[in-house]
N, C-alpha and C positions, 0 to 999 in steps of 0.2 A: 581647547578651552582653558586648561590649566596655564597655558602659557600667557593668553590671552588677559589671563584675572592680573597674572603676576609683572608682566613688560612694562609698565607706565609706574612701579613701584620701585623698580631699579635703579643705578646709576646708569648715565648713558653707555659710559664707556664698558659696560659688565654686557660679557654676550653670556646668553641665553638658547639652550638645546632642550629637548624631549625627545627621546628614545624610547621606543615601545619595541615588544618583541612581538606581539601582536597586536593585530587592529581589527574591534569591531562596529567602532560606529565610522569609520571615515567617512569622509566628505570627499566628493568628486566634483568636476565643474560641470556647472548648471543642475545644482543639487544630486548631480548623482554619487549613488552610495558604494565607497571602495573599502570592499574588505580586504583582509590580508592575512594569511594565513605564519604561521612559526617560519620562519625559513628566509622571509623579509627583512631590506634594510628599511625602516622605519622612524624618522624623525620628524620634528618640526624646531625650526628654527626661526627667533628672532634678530632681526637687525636692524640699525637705522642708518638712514641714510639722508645728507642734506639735501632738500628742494634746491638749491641754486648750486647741484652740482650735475657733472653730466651726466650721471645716472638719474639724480634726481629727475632730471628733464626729459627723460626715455626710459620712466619705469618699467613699461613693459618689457623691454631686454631683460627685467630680472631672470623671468622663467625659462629665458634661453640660458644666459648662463649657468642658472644650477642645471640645466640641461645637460649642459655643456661639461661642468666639473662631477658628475656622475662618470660619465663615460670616460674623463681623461684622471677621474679616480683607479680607474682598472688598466685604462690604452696606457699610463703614463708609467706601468712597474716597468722595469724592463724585463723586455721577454715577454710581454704581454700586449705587446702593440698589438700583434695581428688579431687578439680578439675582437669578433665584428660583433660592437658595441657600436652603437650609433645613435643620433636624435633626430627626432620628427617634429617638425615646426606643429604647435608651439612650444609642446608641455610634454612630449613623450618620450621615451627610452626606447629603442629597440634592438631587438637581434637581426641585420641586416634590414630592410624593407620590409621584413618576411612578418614579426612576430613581435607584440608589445610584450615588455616585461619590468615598465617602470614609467613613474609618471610623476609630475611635478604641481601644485596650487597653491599662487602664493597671493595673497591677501595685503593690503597695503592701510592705512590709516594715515591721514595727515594731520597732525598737531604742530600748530603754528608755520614752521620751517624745516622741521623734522619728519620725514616719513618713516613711520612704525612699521614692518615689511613682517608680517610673520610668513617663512618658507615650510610647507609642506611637502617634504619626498618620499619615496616610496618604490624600493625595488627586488627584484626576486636577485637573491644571491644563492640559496641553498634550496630553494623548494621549488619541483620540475612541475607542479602543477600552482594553479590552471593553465598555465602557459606552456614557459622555458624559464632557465634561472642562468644567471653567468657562471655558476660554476659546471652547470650541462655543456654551455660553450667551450670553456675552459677544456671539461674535459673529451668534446669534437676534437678540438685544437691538439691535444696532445696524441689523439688517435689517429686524427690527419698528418701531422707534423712529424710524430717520431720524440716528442719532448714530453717532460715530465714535470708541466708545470703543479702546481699544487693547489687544491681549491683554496678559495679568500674566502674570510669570514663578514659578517653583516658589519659589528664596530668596527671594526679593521676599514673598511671601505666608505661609512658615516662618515669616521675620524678623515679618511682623504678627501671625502669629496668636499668638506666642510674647508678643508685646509687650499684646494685647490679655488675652493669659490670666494676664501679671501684675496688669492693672487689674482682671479678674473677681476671682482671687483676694483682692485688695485689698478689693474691698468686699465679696464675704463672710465673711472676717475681722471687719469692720467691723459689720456690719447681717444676716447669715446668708441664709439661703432668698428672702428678699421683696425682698432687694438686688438681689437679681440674676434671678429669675423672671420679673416682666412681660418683661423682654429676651428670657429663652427662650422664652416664648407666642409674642412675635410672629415667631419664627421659626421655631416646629416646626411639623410637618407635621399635626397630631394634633386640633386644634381643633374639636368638633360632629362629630365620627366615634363608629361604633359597634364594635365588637367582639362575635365570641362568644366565651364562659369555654368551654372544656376540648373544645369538638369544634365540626365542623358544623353540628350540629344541639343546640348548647345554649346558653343562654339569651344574650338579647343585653344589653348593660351598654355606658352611654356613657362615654367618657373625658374625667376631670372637670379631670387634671393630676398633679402631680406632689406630695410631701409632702414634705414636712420633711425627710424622710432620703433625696432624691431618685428612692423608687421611683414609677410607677405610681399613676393614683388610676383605680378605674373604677365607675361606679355603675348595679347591679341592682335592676332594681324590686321595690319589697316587699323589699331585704337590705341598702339604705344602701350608702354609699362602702367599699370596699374596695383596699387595697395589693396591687400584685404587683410580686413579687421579678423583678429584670432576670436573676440567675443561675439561678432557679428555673422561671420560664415561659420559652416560645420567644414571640416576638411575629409573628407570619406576616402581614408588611405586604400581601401579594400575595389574602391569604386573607380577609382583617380578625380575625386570630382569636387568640386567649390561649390556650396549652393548658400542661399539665405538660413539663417537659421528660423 
């Protein structure tokens, strides 16, 4: 809200952050309510971006790539690569396939030629409840591994991911979808997995990736590659399943 009163009072070129160390009214997609407990990385961010550019043109990719510069906020220290940090299409963070523990909503306004994009994120860095947190990961890794890595702090990882989601931006500006893709493959969750379309018992369809305009690709035997809409389907990771919403 704060940020939302203040972004159209600005100069263009001044970016704009909100950091909370706690959250108790969040907002979730499709109004649901996300709290967030001390222990969270929590910001929201504005940015803008030209309509007749290639992101303009494929806003939805926003939410993958702050997806995206989350996890390669942590995958990218070295030494840190192997924590299994990963994203789930289209908005989620997780610990392997297994367990969410961070999530993205990002809201878009168009004035004139300029899109007003305020970014919403939100992840468990230090607090093991409700979930898992990446520093519990962190410290799997170091009792699996034999290392002595060191827990990260919530600004410490903001301040990266923030930095890492100018350089995505950067090259899909540049080169669009295929700039920045292989990057997202090898961290999504989603790779030789099945799905069923619209129930339990209906047909199964493999998921092939993603398209051009960031939705959903998934492919049914005998009906070719098909797009699903992230606002139009529920994706039920627990279930494997695609249905209407």
């Amino acid at each position: 809200s704060l940020i939302g009163r203040l972004m159209f009072e600005l100069p263009e070129e001044m970016g704009l952050i909100a950091v909370a160390v706690r959250q108790t009214q969040g907002k979730g997609r499709g109004g649901n309510v996300w709290l967030s407990p001390v222990g969270c990385a929590l910001s929201t961010l504005h940015i803008t971006i030209p309509l007749h550019s290639n992101l303009g043109q494929r806003i939805p990719f926003i939410q993958h790539l702050v997806s995206l510069a989350v996890v390669e906020s942590v995958r990218s220290i070295p030494e840190y690569e192997g924590i299994e940090l990963r994203v789930k299409w289209p908005n989620d963070i997780y610990y392997n396939d297994l367990m969410k523990l961070g999530g993205v909503l990002v809201n878009s306004t168009l004035i004139e030629t300029t899109f007003h994009i305020l970014i919403g994120f939100g992840f468990n860095v230090n607090n093991s409840n409700p979930t898992i947190c990446i520093n519990d990961l962190i410290a799997k890794f170091n009792k699996e591994e034999g290392t002595k890595l060191k827990p990260l702090t919530a600004d410490c990882l903001i301040a990266r991911t923030v930095t890492v989601l100018e350089r995505l931006i950067e090259i899909f500006q540049e080169k669009g979808p295929n700039g920045v893709l292989p990057r997202y493959y090898k961290y999504w969750v989603h790779s030789g997995k099945q799905v069923r379309l619209r129930s339990e018992e209906g047909p199964m369809a493999w998921i092939v990736g993603v398209d051009d305009y960031g939705f959903l690709q998934v492919h049914e035997d005998g009906k070719g590659v098909e797009s699903v809409h992230p606002d139009g389907n529920s994706f039920d990771m627990l279930r494997n399943l695609i249905v209407p919403k």
